[in-house]
HTML snippet that shows the backbone in 3Dmol.js (N, CA, C, O; Angstrom):
<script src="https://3Dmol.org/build/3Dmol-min.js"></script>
<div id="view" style="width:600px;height:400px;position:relative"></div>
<script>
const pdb = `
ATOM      1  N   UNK A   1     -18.362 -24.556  -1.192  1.00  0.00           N
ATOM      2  CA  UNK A   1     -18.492 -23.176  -0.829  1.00  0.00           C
ATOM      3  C   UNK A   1     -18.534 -22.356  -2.118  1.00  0.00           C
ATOM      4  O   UNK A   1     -17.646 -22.531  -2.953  1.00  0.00           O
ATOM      5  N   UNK A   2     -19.461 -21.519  -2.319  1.00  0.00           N
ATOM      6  CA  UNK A   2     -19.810 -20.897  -3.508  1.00  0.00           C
ATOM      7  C   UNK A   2     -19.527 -19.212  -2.730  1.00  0.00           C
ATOM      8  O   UNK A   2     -20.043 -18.797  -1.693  1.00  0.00           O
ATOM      9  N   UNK A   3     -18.325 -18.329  -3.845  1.00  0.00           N
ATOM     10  CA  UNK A   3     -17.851 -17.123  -2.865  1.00  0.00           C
ATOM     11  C   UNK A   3     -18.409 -16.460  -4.229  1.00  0.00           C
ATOM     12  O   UNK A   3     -18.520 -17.014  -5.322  1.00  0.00           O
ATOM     13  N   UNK A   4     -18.747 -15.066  -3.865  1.00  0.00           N
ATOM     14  CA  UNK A   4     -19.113 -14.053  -5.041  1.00  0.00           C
ATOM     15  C   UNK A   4     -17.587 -13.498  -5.130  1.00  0.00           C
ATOM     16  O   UNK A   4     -16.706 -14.104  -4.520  1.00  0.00           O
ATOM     17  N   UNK A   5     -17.370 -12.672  -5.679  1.00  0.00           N
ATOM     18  CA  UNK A   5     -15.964 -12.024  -5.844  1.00  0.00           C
ATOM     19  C   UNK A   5     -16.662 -10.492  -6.887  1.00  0.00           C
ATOM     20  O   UNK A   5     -17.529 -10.676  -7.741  1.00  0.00           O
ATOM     21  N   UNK A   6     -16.176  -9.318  -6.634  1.00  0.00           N
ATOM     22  CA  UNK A   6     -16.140  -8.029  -7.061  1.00  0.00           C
ATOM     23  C   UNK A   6     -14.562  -7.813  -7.288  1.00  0.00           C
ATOM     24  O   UNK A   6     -14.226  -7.078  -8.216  1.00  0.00           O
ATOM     25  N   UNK A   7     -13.733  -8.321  -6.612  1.00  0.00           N
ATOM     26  CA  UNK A   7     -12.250  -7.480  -6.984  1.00  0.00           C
ATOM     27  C   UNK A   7     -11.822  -9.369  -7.297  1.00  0.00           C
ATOM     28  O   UNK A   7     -11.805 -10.289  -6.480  1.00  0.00           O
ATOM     29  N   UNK A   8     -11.611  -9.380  -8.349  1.00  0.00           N
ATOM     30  CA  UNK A   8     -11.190 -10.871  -8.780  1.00  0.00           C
ATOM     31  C   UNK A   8      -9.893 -11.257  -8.029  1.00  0.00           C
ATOM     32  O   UNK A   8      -9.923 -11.499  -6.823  1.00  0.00           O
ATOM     33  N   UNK A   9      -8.996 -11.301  -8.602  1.00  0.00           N
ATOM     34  CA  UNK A   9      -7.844 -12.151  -8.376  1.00  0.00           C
ATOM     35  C   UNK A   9      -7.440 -11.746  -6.610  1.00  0.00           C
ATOM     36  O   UNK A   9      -7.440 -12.601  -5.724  1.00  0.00           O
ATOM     37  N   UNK A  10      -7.129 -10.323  -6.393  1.00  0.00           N
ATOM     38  CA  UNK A  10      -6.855 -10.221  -4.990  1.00  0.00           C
ATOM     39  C   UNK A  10      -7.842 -10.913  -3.756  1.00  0.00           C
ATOM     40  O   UNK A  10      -7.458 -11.615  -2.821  1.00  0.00           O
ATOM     41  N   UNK A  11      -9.294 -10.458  -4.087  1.00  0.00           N
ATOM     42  CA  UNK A  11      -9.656 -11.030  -3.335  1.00  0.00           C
ATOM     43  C   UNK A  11      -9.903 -12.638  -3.322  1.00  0.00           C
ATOM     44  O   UNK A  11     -10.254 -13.137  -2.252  1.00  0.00           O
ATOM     45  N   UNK A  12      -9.721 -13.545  -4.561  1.00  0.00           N
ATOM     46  CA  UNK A  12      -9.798 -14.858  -4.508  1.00  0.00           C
ATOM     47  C   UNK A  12      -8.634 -15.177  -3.663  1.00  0.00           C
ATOM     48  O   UNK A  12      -8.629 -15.836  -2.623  1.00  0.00           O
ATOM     49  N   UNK A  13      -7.779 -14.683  -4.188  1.00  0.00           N
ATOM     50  CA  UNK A  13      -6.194 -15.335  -3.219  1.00  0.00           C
ATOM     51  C   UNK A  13      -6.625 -15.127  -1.855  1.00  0.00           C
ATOM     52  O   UNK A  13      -6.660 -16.166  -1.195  1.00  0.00           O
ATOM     53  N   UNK A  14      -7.014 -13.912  -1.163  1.00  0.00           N
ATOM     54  CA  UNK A  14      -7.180 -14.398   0.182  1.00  0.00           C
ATOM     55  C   UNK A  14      -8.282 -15.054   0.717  1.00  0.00           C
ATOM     56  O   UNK A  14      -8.402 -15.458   1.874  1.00  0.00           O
ATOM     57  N   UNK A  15      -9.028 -15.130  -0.136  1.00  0.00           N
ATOM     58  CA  UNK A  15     -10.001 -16.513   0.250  1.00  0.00           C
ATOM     59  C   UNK A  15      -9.375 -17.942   0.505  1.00  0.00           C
ATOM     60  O   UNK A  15      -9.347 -18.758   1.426  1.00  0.00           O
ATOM     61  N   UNK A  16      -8.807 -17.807  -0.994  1.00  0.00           N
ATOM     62  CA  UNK A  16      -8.263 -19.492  -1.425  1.00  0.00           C
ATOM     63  C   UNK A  16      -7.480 -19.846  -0.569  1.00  0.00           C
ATOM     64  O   UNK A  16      -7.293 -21.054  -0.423  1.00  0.00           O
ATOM     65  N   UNK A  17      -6.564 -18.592   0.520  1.00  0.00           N
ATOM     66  CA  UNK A  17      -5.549 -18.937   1.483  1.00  0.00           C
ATOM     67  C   UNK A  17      -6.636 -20.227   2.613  1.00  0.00           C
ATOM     68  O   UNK A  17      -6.549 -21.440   2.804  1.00  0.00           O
ATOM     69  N   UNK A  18      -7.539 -19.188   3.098  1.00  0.00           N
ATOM     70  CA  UNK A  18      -8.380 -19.533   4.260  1.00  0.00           C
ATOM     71  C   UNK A  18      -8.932 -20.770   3.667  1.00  0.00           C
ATOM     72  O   UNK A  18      -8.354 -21.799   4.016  1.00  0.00           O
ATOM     73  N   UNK A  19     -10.052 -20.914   2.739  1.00  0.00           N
ATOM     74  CA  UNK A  19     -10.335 -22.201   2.238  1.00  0.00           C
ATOM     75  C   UNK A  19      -9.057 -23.259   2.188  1.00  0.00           C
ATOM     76  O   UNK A  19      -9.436 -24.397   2.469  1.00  0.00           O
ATOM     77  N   UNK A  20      -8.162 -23.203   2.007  1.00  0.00           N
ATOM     78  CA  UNK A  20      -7.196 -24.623   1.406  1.00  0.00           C
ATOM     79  C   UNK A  20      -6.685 -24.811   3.314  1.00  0.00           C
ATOM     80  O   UNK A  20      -6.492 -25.886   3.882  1.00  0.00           O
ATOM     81  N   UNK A  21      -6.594 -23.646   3.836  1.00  0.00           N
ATOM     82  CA  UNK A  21      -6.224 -23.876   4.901  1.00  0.00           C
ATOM     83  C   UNK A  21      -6.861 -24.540   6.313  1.00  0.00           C
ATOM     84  O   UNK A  21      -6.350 -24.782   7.406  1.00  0.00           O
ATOM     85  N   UNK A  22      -8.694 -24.783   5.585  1.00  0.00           N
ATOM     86  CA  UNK A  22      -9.887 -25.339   6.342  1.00  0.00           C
ATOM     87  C   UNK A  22      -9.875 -26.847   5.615  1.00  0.00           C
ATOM     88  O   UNK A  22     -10.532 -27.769   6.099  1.00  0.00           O
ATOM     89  N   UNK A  23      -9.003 -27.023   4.317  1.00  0.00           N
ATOM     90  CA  UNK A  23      -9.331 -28.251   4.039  1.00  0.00           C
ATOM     91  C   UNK A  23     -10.576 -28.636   2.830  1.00  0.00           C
ATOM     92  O   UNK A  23     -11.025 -29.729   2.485  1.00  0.00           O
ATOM     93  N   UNK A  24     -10.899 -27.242   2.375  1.00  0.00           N
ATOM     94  CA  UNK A  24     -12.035 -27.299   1.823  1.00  0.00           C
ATOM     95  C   UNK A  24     -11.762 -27.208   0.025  1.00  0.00           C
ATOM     96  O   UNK A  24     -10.617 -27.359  -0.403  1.00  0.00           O
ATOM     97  N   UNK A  25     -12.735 -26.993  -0.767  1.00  0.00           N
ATOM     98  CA  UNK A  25     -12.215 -26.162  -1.814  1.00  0.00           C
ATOM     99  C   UNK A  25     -13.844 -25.173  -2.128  1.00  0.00           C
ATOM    100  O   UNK A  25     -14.828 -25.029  -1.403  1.00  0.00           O
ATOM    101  N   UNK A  26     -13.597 -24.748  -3.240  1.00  0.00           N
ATOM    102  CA  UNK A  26     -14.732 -23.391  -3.440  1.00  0.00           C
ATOM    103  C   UNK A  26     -15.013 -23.337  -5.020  1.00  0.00           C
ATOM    104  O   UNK A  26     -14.155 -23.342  -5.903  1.00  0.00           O
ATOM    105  N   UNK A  27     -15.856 -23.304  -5.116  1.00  0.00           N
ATOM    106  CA  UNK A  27     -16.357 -21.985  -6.364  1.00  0.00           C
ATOM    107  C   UNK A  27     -16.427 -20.999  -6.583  1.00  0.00           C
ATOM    108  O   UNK A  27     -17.483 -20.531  -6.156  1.00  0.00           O
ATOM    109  N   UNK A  28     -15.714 -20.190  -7.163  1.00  0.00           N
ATOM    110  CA  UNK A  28     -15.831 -18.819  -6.886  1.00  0.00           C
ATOM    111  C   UNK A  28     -16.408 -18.185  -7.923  1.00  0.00           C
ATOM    112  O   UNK A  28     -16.264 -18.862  -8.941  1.00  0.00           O
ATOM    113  N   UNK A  29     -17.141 -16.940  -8.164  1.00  0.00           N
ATOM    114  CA  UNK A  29     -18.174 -16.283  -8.988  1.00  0.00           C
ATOM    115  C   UNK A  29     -17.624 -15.013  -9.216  1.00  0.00           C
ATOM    116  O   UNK A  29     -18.000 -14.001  -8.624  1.00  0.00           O
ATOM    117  N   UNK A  30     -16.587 -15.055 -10.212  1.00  0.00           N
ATOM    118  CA  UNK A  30     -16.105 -13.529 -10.333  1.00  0.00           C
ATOM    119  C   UNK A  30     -16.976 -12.671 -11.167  1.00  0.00           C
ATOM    120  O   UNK A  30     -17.672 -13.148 -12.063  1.00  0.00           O
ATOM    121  N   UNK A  31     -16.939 -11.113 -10.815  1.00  0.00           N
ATOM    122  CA  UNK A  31     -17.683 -10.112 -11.282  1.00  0.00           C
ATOM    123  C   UNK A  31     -17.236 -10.878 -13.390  1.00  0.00           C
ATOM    124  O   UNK A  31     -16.114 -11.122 -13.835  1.00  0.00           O
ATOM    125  N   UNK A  32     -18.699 -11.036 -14.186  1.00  0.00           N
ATOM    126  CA  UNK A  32     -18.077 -11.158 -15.382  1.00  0.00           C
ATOM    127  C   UNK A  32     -17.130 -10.117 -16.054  1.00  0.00           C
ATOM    128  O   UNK A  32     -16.548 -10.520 -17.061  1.00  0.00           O
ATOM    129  N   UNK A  33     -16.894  -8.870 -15.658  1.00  0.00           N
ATOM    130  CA  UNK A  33     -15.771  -7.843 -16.563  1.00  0.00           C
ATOM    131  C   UNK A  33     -14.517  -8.437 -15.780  1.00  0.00           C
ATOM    132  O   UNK A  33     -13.454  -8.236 -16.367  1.00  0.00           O
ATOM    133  N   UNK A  34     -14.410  -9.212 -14.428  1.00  0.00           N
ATOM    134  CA  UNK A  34     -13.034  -9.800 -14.275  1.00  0.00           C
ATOM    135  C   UNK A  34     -12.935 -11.519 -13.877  1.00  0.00           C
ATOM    136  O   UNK A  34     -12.360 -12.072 -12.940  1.00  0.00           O
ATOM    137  N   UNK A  35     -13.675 -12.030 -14.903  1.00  0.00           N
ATOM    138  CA  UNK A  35     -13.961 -13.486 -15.161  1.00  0.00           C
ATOM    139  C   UNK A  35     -12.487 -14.042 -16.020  1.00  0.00           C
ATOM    140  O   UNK A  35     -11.849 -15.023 -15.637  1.00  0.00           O
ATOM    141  N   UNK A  36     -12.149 -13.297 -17.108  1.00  0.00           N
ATOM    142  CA  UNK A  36     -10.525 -13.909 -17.319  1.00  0.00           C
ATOM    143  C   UNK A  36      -9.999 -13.647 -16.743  1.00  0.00           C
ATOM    144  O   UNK A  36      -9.496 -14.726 -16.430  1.00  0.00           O
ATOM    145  N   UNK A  37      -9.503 -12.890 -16.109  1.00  0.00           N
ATOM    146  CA  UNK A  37      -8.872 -12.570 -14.988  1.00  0.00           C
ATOM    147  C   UNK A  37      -8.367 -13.936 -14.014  1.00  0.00           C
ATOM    148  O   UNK A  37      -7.335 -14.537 -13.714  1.00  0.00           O
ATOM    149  N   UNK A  38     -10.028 -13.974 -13.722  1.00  0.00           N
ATOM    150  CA  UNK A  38     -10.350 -14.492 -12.359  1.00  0.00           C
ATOM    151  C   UNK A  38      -9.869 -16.323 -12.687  1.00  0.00           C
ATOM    152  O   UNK A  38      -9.551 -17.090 -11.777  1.00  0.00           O
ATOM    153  N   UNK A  39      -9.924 -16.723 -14.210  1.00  0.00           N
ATOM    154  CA  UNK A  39      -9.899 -18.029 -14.527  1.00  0.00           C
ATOM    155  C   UNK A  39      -8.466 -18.266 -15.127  1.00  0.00           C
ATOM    156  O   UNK A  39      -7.982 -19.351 -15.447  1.00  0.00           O
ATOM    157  N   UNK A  40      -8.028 -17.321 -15.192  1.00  0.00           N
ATOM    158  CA  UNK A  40      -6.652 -17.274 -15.321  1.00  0.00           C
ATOM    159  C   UNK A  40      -5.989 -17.898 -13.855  1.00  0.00           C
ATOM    160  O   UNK A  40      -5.241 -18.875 -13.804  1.00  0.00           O
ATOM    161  N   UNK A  41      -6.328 -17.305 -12.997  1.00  0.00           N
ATOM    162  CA  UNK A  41      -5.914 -17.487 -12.227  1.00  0.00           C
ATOM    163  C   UNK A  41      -6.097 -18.360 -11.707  1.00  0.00           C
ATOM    164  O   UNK A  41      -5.079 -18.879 -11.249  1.00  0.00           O
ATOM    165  N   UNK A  42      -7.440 -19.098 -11.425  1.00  0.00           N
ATOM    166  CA  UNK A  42      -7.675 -20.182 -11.162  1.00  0.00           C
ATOM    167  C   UNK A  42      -6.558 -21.297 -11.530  1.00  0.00           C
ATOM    168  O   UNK A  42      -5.854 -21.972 -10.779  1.00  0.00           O
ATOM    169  N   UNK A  43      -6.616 -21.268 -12.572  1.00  0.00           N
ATOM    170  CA  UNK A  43      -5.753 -22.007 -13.507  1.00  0.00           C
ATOM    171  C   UNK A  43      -4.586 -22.078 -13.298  1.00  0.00           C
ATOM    172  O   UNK A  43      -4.060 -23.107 -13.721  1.00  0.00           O
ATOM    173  N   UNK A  44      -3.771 -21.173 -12.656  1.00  0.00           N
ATOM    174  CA  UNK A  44      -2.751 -21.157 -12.103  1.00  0.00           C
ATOM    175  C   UNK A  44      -2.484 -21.810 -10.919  1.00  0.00           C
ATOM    176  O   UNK A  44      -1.422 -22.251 -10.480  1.00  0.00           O
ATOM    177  N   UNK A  45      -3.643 -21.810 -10.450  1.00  0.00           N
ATOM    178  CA  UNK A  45      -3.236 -21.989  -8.896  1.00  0.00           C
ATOM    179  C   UNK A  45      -3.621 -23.221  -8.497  1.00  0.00           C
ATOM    180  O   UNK A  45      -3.130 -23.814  -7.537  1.00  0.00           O
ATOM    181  N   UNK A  46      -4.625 -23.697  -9.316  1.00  0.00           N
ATOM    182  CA  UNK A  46      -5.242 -25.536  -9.782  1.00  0.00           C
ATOM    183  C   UNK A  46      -3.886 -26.050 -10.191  1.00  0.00           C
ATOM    184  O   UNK A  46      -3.548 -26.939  -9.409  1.00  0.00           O
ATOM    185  N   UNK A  47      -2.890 -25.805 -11.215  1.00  0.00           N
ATOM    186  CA  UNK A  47      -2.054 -26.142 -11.308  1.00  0.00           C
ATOM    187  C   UNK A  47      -0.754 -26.726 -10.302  1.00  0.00           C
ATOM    188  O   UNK A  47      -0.182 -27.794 -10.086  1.00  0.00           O
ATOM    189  N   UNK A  48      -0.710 -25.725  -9.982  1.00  0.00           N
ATOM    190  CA  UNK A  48       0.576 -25.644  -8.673  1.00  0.00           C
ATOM    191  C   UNK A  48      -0.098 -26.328  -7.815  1.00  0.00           C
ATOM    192  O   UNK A  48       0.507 -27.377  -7.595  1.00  0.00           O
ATOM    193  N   UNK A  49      -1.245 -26.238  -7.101  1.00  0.00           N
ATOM    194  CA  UNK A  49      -1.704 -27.362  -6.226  1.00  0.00           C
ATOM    195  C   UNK A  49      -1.456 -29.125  -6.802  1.00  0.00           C
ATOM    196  O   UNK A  49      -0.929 -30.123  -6.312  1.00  0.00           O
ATOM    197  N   UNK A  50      -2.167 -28.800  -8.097  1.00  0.00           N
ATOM    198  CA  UNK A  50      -1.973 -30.525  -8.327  1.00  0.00           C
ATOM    199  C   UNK A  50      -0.689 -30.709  -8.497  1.00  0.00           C
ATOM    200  O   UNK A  50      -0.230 -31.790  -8.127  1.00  0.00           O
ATOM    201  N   UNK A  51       0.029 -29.910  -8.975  1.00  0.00           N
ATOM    202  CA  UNK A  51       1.458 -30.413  -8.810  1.00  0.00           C
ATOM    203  C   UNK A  51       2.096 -31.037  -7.737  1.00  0.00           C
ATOM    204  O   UNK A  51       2.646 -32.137  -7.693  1.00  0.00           O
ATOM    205  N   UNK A  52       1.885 -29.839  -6.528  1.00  0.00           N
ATOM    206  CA  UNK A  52       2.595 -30.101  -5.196  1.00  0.00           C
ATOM    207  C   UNK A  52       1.491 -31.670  -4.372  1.00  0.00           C
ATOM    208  O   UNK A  52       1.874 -32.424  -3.477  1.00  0.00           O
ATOM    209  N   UNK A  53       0.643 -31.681  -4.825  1.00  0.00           N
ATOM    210  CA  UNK A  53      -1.029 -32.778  -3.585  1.00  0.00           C
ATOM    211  C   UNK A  53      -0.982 -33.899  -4.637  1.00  0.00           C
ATOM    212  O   UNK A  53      -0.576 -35.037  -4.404  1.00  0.00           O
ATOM    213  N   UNK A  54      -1.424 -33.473  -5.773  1.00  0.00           N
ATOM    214  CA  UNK A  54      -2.390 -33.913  -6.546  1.00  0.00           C
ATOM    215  C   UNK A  54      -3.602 -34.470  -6.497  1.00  0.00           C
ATOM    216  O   UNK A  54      -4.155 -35.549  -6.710  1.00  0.00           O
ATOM    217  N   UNK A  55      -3.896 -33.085  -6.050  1.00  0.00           N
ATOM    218  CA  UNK A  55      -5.265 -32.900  -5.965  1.00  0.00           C
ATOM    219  C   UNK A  55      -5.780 -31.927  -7.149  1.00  0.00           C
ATOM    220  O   UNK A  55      -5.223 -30.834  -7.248  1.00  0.00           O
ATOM    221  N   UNK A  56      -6.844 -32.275  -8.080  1.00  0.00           N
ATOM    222  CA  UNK A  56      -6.980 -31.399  -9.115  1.00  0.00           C
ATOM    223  C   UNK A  56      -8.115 -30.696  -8.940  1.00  0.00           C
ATOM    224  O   UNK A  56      -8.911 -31.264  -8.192  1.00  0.00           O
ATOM    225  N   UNK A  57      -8.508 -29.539  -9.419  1.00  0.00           N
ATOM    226  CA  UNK A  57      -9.637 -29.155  -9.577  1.00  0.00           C
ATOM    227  C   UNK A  57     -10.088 -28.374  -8.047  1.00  0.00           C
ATOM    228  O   UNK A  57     -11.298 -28.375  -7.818  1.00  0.00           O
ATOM    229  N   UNK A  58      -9.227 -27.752  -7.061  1.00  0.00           N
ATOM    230  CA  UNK A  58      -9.492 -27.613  -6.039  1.00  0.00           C
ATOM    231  C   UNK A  58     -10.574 -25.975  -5.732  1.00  0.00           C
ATOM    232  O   UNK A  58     -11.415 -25.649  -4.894  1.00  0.00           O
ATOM    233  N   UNK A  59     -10.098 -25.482  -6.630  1.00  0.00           N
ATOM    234  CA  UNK A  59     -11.308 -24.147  -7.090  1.00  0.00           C
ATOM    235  C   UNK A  59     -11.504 -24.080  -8.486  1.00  0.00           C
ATOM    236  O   UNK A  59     -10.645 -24.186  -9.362  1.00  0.00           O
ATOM    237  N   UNK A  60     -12.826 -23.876  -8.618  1.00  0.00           N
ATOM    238  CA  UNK A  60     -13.482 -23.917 -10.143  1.00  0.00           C
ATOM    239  C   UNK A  60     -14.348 -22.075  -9.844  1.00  0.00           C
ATOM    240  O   UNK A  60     -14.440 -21.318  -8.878  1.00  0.00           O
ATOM    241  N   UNK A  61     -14.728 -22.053 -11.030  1.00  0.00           N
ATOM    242  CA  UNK A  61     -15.897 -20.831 -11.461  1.00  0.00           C
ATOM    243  C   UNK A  61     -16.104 -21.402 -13.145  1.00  0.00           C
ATOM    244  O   UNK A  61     -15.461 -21.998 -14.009  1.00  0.00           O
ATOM    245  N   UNK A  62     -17.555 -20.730 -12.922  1.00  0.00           N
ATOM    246  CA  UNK A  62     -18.530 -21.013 -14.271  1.00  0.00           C
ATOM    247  C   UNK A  62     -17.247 -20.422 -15.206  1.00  0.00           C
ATOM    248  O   UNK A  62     -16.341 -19.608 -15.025  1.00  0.00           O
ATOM    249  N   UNK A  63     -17.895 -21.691 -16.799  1.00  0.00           N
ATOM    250  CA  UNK A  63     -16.920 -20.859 -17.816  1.00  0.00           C
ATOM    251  C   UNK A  63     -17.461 -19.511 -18.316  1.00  0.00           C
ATOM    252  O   UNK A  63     -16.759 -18.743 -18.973  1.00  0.00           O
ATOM    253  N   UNK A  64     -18.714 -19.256 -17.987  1.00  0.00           N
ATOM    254  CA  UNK A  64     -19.711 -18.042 -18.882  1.00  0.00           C
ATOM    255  C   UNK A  64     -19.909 -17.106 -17.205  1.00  0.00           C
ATOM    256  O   UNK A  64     -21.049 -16.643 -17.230  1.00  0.00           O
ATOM    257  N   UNK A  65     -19.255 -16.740 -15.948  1.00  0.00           N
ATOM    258  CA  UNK A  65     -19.840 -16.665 -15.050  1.00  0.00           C
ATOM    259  C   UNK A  65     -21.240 -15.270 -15.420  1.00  0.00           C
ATOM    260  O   UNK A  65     -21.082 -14.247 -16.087  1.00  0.00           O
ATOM    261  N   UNK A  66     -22.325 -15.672 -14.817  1.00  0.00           N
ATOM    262  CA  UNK A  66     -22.966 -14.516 -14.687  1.00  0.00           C
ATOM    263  C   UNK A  66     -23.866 -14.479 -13.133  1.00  0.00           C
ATOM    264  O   UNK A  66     -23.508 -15.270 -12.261  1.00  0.00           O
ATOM    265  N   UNK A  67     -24.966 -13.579 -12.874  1.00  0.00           N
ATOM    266  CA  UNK A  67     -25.942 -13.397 -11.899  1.00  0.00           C
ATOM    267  C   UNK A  67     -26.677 -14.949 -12.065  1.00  0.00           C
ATOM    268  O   UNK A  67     -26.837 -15.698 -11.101  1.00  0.00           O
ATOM    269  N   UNK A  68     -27.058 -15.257 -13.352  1.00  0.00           N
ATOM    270  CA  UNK A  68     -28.070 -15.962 -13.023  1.00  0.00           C
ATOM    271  C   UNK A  68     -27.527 -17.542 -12.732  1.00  0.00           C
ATOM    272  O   UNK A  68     -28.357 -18.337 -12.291  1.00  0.00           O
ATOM    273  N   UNK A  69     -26.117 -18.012 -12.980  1.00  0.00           N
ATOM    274  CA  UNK A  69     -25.171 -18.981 -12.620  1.00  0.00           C
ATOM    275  C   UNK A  69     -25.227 -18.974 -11.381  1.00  0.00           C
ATOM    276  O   UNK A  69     -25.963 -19.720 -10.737  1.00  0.00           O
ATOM    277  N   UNK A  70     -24.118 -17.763 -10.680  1.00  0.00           N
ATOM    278  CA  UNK A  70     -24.275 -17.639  -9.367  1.00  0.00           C
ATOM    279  C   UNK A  70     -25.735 -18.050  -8.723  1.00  0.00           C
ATOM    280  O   UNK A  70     -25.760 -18.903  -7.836  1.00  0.00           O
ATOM    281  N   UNK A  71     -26.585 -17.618  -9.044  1.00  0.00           N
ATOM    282  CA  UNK A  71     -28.149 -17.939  -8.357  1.00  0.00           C
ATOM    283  C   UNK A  71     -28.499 -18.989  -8.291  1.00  0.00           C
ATOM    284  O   UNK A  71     -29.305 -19.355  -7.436  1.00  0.00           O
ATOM    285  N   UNK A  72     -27.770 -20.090  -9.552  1.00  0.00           N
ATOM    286  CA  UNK A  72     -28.293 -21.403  -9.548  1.00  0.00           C
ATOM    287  C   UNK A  72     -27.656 -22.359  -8.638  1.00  0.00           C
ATOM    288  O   UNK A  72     -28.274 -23.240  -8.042  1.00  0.00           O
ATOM    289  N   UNK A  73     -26.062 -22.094  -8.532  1.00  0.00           N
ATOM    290  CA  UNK A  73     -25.525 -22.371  -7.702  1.00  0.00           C
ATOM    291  C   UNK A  73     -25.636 -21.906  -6.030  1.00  0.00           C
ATOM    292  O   UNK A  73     -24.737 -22.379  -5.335  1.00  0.00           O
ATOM    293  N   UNK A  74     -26.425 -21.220  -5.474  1.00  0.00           N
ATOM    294  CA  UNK A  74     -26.181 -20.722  -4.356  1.00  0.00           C
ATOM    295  C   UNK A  74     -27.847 -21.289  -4.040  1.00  0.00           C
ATOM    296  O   UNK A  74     -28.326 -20.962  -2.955  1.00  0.00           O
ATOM    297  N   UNK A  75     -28.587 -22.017  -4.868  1.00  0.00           N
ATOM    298  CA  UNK A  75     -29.455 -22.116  -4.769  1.00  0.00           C
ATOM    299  C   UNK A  75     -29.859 -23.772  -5.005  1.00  0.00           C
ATOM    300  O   UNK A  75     -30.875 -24.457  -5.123  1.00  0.00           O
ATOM    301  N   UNK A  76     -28.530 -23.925  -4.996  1.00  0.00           N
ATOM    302  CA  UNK A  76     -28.544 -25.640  -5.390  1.00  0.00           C
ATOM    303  C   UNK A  76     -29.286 -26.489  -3.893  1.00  0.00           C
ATOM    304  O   UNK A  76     -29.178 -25.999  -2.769  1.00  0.00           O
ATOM    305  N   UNK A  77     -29.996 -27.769  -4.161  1.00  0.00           N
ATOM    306  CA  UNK A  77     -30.324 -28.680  -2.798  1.00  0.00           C
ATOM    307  C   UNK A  77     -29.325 -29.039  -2.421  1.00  0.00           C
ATOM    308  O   UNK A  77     -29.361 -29.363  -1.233  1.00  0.00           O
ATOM    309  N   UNK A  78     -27.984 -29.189  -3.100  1.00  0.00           N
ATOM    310  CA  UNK A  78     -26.943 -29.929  -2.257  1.00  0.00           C
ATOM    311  C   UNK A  78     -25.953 -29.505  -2.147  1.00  0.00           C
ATOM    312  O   UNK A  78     -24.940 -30.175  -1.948  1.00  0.00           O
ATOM    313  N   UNK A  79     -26.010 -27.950  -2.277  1.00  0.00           N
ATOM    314  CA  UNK A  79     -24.860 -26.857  -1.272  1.00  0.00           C
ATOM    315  C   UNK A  79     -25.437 -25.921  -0.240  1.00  0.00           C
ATOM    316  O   UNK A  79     -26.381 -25.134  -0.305  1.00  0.00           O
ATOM    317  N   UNK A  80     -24.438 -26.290   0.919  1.00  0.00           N
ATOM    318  CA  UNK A  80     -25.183 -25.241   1.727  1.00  0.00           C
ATOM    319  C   UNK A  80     -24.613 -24.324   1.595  1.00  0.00           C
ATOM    320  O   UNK A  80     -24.981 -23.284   2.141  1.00  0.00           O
TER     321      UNK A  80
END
`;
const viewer = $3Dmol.createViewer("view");
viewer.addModel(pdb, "pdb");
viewer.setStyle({}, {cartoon: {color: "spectrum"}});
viewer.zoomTo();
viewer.render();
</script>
């Protein structure tokens, strides 16, 4: 699941609730002015998951995110 994001961290958390809670995980595409932000957080929360599952890597975003990332990804053959 590839999510756009405009308000980074708040709105990832209530995504990431619903996603982890379907079983899934995501990519998420934060606006680039809240991309550290947004990978900060990631990072946080990749953490504490693998801690508690160990499961790693359960949400990612580009390290450079931009428009034309997002596009490649949402445009991939093997994501719907």
């Amino acid at each position: 699941m590839m999510l756009p994001v405009t308000h980074s961290v708040p709105t990832m958390a209530s995504n990431a609730i619903n996603i982890v809670a379907a079983g899934n995980t995501a990519v998420f595409g934060p606006h680039p002015s809240g991309a550290k932000v947004a990978q900060y957080a990631l990072q946080l929360w990749n953490r504490e998951i693998e801690r508690e599952l160990g499961v790693a890597n359960v949400f990612t975003t580009a390290a450079d995110p931009t428009i034309e990332n997002a596009e490649q990804i949402f445009n991939h053959p093997k994501l719907r």
